[in-house]
TORDREN-624542 format. One record per residue: residue in one letter; x, y, z of N, C-alpha, C in turn; residue number from 1. Coordinates in steps of 0.1 Angstrom, whole numbers, plus 2048, in hexadecimal, padded with zeros to 3 digits. Layout:
<domis>
   residu    nu    nv    nw   cau   cav   caw    cu    cv    cw   num
        A     X     Y     Z     X     Y     Z     X     Y     Z   NUM
...
</domis>
This chain:
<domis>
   residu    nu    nv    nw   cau   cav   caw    cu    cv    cw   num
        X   264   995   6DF   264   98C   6D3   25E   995   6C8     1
        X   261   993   6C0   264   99C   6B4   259   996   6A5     2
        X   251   993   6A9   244   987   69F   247   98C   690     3
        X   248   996   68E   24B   999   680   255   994   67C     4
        X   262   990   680   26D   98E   67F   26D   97E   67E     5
        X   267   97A   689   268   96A   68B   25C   965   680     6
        X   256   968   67B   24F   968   670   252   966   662     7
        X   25D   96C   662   261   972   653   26A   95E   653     8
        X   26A   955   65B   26D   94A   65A   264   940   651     9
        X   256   946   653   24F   93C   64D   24A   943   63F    10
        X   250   94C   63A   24F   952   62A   253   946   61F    11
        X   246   94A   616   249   93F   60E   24F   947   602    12
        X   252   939   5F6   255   942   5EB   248   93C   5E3    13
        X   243   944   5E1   237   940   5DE   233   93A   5CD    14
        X   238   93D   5C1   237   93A   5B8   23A   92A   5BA    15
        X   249   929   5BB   24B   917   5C1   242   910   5C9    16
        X   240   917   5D6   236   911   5DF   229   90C   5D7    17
        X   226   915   5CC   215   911   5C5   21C   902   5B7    18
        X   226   904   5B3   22E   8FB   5AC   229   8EF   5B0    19
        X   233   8EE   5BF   234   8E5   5C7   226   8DD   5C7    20
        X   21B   8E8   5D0   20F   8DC   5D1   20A   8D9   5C5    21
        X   20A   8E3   5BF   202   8DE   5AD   207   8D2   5A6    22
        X   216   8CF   5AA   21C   8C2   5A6   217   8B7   5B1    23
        X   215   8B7   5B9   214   8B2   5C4   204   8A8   5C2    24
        X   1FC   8B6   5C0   1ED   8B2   5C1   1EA   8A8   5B4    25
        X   1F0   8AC   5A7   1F1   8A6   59C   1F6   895   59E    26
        X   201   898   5A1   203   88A   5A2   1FB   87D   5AE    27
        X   1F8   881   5B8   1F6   87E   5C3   1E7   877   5BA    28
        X   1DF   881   5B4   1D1   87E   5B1   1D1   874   5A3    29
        X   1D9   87B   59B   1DA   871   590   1DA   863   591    30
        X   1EB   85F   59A   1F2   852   59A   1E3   84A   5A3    31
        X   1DA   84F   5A8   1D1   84A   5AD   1C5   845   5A2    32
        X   1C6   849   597   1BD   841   58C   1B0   851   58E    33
        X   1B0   85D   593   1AB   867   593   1AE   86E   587    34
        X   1A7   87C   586   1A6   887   57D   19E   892   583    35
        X   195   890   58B   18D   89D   590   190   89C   59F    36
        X   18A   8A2   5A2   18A   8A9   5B6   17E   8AD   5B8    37
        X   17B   8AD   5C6   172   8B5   5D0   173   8BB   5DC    38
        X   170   8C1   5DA   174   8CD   5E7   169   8D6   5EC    39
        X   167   8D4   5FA   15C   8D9   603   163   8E5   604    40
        X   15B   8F3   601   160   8FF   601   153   907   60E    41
        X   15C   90B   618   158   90F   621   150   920   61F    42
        X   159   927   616   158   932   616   164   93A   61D    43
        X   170   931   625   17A   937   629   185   934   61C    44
        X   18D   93B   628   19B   938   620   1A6   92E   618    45
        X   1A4   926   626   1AB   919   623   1A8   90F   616    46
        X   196   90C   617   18F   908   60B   18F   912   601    47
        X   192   91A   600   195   924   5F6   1A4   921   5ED    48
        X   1A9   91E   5F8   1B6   921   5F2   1BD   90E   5E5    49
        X   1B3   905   5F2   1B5   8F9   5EC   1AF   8FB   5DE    50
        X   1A2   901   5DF   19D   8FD   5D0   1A7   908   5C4    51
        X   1A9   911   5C6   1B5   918   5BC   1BE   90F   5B9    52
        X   1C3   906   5C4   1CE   902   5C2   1CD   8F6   5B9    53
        X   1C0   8F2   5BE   1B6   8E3   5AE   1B8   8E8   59F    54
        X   1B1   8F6   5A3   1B0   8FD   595   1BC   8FC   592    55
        X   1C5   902   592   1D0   8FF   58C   1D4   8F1   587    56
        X   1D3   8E8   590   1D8   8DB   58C   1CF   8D4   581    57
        X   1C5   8D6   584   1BC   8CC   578   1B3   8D0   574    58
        X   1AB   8E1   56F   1A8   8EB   56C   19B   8EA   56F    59
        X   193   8F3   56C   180   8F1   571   178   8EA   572    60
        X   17C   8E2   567   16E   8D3   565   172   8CC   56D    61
        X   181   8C7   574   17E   8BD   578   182   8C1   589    62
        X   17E   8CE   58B   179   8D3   599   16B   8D2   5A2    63
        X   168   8CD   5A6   15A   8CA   5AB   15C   8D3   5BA    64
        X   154   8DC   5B8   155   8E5   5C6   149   8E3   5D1    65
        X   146   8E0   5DC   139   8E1   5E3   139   8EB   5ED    66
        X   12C   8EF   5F3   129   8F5   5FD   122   8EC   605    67
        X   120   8EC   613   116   8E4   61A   114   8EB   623    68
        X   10D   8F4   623   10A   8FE   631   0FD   8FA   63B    69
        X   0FE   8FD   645   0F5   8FB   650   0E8   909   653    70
        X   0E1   903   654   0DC   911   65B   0D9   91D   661    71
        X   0E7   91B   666   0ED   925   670   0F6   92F   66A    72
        X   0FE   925   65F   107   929   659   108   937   657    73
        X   112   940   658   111   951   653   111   94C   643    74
        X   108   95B   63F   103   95C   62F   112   95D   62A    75
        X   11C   966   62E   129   96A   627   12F   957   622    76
        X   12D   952   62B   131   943   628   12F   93F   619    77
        X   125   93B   615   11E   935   60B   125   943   5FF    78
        X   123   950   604   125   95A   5F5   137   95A   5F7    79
        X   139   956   5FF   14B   95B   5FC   14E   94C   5F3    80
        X   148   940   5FA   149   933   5EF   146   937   5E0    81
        X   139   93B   5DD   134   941   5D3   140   946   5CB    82
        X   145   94F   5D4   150   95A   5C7   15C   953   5C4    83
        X   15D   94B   5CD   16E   942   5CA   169   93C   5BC    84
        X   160   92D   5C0   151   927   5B4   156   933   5A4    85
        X   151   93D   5A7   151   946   599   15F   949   596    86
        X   169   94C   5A1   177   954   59D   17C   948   593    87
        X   176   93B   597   180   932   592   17C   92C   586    88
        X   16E   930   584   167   92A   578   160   91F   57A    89
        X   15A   91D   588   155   90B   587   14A   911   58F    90
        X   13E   906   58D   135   903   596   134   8FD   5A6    91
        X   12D   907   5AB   12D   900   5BA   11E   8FC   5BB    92
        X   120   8ED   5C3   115   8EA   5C3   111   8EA   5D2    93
        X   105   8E7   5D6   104   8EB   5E7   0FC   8E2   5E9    94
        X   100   8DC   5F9   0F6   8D3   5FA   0F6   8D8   60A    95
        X   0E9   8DB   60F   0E5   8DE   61D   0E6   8CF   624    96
        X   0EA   8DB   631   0EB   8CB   639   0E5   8CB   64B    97
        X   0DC   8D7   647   0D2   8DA   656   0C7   8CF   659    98
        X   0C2   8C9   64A   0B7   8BC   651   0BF   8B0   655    99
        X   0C7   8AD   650   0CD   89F   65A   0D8   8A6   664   100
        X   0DB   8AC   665   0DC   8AF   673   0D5   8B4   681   101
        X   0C8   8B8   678   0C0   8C1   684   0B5   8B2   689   102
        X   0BB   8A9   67A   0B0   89C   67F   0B7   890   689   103
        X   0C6   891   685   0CF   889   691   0CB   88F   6A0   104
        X   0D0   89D   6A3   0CD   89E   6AF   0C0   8A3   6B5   105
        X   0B5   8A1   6AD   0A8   8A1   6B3   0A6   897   6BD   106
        X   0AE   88B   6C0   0AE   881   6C5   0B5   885   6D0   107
        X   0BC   88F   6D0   0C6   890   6DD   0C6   8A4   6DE   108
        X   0C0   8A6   6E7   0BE   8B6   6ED   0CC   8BA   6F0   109
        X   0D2   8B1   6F6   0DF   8B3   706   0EB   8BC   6F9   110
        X   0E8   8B2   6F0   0F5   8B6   6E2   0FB   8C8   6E3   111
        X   108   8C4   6E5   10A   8D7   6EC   111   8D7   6D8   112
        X   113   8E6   6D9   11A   8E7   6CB   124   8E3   6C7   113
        X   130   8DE   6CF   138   8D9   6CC   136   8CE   6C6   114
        X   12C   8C2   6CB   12B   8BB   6C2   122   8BA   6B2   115
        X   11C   8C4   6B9   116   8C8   6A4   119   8CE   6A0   116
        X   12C   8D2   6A3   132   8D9   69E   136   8CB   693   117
        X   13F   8C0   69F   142   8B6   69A   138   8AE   68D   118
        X   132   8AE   692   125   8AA   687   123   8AC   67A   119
        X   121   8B9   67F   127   8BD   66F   130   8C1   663   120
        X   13B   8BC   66C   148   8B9   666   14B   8B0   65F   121
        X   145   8A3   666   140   89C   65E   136   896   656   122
        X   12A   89C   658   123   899   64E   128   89E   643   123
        X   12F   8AB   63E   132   8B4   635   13D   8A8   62E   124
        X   142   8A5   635   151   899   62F   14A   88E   628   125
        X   13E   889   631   137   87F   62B   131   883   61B   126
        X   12F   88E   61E   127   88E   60C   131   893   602   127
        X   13E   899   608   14B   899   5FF   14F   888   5FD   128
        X   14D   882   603   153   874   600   14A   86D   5F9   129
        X   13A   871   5FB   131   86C   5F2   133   871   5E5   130
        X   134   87C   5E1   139   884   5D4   140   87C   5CF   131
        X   14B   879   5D7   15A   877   5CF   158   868   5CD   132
        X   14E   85D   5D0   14D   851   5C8   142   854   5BF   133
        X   13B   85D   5BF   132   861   5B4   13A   86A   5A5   134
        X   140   86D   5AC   147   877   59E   158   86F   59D   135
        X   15A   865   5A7   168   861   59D   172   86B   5A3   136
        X   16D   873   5AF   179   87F   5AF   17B   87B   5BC   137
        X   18C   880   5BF   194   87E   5CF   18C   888   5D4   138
        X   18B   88A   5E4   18C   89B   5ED   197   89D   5EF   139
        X   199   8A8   5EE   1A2   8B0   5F1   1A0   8B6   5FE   140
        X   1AF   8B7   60A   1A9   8BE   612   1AD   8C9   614   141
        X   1A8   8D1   621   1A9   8DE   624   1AF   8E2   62E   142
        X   1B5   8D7   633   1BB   8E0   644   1C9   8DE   642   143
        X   1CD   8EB   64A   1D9   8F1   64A   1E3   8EA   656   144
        X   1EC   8ED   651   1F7   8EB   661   1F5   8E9   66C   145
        X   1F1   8F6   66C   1F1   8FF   67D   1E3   8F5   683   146
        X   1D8   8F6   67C   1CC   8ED   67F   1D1   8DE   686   147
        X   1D6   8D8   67B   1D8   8CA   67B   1E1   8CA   689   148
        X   1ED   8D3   68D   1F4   8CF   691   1F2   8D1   6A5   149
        X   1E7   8DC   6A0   1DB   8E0   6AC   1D3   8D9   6B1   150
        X   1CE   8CD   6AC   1BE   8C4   6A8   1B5   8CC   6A2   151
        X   1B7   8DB   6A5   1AB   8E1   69F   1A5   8DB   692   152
        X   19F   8D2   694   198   8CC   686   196   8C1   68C   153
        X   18A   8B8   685   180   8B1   688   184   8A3   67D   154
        X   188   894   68C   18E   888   684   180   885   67E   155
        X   188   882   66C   17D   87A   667   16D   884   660   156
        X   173   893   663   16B   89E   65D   172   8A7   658   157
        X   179   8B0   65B   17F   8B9   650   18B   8B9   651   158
        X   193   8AB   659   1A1   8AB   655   1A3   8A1   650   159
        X   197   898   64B   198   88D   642   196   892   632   160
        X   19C   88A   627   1A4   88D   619   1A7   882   618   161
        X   1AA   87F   607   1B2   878   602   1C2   880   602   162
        X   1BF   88C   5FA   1CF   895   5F9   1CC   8A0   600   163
        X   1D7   8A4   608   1D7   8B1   60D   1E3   8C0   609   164
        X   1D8   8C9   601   1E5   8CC   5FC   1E9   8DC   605   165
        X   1E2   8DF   613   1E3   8E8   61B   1E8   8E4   628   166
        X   1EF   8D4   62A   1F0   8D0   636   200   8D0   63E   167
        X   207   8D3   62F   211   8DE   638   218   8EA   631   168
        X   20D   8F3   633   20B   901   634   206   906   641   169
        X   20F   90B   64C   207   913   652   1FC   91C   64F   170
        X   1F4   924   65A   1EB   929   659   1ED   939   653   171
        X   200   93C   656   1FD   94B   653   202   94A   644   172
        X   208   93B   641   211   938   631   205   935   628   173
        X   1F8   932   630   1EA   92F   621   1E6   943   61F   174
        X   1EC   948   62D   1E7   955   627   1EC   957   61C   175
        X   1FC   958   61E   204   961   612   205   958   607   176
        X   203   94C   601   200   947   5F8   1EF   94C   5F1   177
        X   1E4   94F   5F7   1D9   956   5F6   1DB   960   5F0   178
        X   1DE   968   5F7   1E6   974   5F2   1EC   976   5E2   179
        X   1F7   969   5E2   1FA   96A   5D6   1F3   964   5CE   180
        X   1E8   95F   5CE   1E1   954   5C1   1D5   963   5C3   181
        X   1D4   96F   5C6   1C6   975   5C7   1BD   971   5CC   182
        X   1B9   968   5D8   1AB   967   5E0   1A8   972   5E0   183
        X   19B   972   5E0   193   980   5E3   192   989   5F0   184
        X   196   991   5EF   198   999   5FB   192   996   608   185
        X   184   992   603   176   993   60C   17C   985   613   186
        X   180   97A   60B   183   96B   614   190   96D   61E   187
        X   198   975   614   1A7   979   61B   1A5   97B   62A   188
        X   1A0   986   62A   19F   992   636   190   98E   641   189
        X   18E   983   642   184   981   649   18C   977   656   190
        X   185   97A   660   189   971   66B   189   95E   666   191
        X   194   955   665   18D   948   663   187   942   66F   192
        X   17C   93C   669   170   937   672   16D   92A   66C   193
        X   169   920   676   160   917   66C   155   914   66B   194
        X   14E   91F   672   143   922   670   136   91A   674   195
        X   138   917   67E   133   90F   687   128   90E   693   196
        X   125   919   693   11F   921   698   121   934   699   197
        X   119   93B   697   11C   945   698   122   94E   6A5   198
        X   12B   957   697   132   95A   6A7   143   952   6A7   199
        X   13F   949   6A6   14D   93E   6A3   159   941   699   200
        X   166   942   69F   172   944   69B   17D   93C   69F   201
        X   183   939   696   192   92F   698   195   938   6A1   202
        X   19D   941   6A4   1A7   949   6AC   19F   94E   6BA   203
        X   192   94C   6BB   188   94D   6C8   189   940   6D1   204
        X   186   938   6C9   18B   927   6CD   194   925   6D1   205
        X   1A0   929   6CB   1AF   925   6D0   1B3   930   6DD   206
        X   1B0   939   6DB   1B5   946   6E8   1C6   94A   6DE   207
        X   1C9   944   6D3   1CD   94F   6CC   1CE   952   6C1   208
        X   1D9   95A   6BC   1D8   95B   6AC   1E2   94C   6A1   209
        X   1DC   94F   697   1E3   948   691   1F2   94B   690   210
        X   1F7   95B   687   202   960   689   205   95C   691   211
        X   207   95C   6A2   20C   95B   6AC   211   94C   6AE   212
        X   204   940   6AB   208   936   6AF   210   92B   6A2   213
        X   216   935   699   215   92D   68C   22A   931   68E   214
        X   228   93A   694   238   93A   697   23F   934   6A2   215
        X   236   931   6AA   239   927   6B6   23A   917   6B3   216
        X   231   914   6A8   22D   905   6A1   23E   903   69A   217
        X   23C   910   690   24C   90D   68D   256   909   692   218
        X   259   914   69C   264   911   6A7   263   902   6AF   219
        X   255   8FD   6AA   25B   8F2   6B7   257   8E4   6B0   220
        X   24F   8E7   6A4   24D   8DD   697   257   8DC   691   221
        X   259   8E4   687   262   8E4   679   270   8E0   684   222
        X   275   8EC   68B   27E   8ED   690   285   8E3   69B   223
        X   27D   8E0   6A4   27F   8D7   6AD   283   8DC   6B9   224
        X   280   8E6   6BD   289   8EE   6C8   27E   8EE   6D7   225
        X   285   8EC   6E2   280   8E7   6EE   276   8F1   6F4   226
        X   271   8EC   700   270   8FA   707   278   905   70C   227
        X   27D   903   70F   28A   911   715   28B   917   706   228
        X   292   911   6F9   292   919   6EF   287   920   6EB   229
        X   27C   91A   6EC   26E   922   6E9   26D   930   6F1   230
        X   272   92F   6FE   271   938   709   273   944   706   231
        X   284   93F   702   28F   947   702   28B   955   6F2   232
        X   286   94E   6E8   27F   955   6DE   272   95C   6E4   233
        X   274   960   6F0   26A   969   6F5   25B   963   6F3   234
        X   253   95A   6F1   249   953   6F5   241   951   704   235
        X   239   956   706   237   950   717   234   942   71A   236
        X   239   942   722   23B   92D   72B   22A   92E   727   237
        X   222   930   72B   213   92F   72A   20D   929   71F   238
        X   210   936   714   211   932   705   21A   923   702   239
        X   224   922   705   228   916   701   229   90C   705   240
        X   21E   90D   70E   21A   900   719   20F   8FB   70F   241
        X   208   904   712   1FC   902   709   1F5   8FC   6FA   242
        X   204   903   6F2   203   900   6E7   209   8F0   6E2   243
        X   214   8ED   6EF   218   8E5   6ED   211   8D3   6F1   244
        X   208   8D6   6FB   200   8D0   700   1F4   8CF   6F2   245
        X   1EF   8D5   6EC   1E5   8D6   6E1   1EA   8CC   6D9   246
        X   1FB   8CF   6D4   1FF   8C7   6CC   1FF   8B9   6CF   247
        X   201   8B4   6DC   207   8A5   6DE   1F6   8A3   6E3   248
        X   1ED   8A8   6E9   1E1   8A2   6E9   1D9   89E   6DB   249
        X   1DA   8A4   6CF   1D4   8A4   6C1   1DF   89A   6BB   250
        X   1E8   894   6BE   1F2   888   6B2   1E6   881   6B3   251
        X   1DC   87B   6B9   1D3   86F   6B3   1CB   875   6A5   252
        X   1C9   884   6A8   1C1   882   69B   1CB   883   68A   253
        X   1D8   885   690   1E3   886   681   1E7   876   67F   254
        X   1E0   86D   68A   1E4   85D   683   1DB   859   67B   255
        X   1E0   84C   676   1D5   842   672   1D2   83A   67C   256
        X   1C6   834   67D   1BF   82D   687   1C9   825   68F   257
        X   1CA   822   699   1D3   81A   69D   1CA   808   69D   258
        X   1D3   7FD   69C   1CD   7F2   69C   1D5   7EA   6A8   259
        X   1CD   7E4   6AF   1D1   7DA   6B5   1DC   7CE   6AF   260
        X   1E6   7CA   6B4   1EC   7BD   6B0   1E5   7B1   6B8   261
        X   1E7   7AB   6A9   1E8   798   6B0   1ED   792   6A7   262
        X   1F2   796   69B   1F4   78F   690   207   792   68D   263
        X   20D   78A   685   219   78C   682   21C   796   678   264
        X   212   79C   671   213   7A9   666   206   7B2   667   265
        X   206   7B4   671   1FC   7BF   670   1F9   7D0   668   266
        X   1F3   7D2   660   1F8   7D9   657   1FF   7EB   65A   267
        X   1FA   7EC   666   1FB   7FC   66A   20C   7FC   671   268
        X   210   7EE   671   21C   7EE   677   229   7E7   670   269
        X   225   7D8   66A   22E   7CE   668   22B   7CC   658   270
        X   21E   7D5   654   222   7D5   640   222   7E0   640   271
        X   231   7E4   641   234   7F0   639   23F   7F0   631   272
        X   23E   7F7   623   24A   7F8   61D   24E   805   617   273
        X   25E   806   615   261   810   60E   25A   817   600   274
        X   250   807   5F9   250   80D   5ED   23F   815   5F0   275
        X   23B   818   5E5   22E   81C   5E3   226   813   5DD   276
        X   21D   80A   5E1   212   802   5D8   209   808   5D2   277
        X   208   811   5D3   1FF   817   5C6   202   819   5BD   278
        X   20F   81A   5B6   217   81B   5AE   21A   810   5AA   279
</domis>
């Protein structure tokens, strides 16, 4: 298999591509009775890339950028937020979030990191969503494709948003879009992590790479092509067991809640219409 090759599939054109969301995010936030945004900036890429992509749409003032670091958090975190914060012209504001977490699980020892990984996934979403009825502004979110379509991301913490304008961009297409808006080298070229404990890496977690698994998502997302065709593109059965399995175990977190019936119009099923009511 030839990854360079099978790759050059998911090349964007990038000027359009930034068009595309910039029209996208504009309208989406507007027709909502909005004008500003908020966006939890990690110090990676992904949140990096969303808030350039604000800047563009609705320019500095009405960008609200945060940090919420833990204290564990690596220092590079908080200063690579910092430089995005300055490339773009806006203020970052920070709000620590080590005493109400360290005060939640005082109450419980057993708590392994995975769940105060979860934890603080969502605490961090909670005071984006407190923000954004205090300032009037939507969130914007930050997860990518490959994430979403992985589970890798946390329901109801950092794959929850009002708009998402990275959520179909693969992981290796938010590179070369980065790339082309100038992220800073230092955010570019670093392992993405979410930083969660140290030590901690997206691609350590998964057992692989993104490039790797963002050409396989295609072939069997975008594309629709079976197992045997995955094979046959030189993939190992292993890998595509696995990855495929990831995908169909994580659809509960790409739904909306599911509701019980008992009624004759229940809304998640029997009121739906073509048009848009928000409009």
């Amino acid at each position: 298999m030839d990854i360079d090759e099978l790759l050059g599939a998911l090349s964007l054109q990038e000027d359009r591509t930034v068009e595309v969301l910039c029209r996208g995010l504009q309208y989406e936030v507007l027709r909502a009775g909005f004008s500003k945004v908020v966006i939890g900036l990690s110090g990676g890429l992904d949140s990096a890339l969303s808030a350039y992509l604000a800047r563009r749409s609705f320019g500095p003032e009405n960008l609200i950028l945060v940090s919420m670091p833990y204290r564990s958090s690596r220092p590079d975190s908080l200063a690579h937020a910092q430089l995005v914060a300055d490339r773009l012209g806006c203020e970052l504001r920070i709000h620590e979030i080590s005493q109400q977490i360290d005060a939640y699980f005082a109450r419980d020892s057993r708590a392994d990191r995975i769940r105060r990984g979860n934890k603080m996934a969502r605490e961090r979403m909670s005071i984006l969503y407190d923000l954004s009825m205090a300032e009037k502004a939507l969130v914007l979110g930050t997860s990518n494709k490959s994430e979403l379509l992985l589970g890798y991301s946390t329901l109801f913490g950092d794959s929850a948003s009002a708009v998402n304008p990275l959520g179909d961009l693969y992981k290796t297409q938010v590179r070369q879009l980065a790339r082309h808006l100038e992220i800073p080298r230092d955010i570019l070229d670093k392992p993405p992590s979410a930083d969660l404990w140290e030590g901690q890496t997206d691609e350590s977690d998964l057992g692989f790479s993104y490039e790797h698994v963002d050409v396989l998502l295609y072939h069997l997302v975008d594309r629709r092509q079976r197992r045997r065709q995955l094979l046959s593109l030189g993939f190992e059965p292993e890998f595509v067991d696995r990855v495929r399995t990831l995908v169909r175990a994580s659809q509960y977190k790409r739904k909306l809640p599911v509701i019980i019936k008992i009624s004759g119009r229940t809304v998640d099923k029997d009121f739906l219409y073509p048009r848009d009511w928000s409009g």
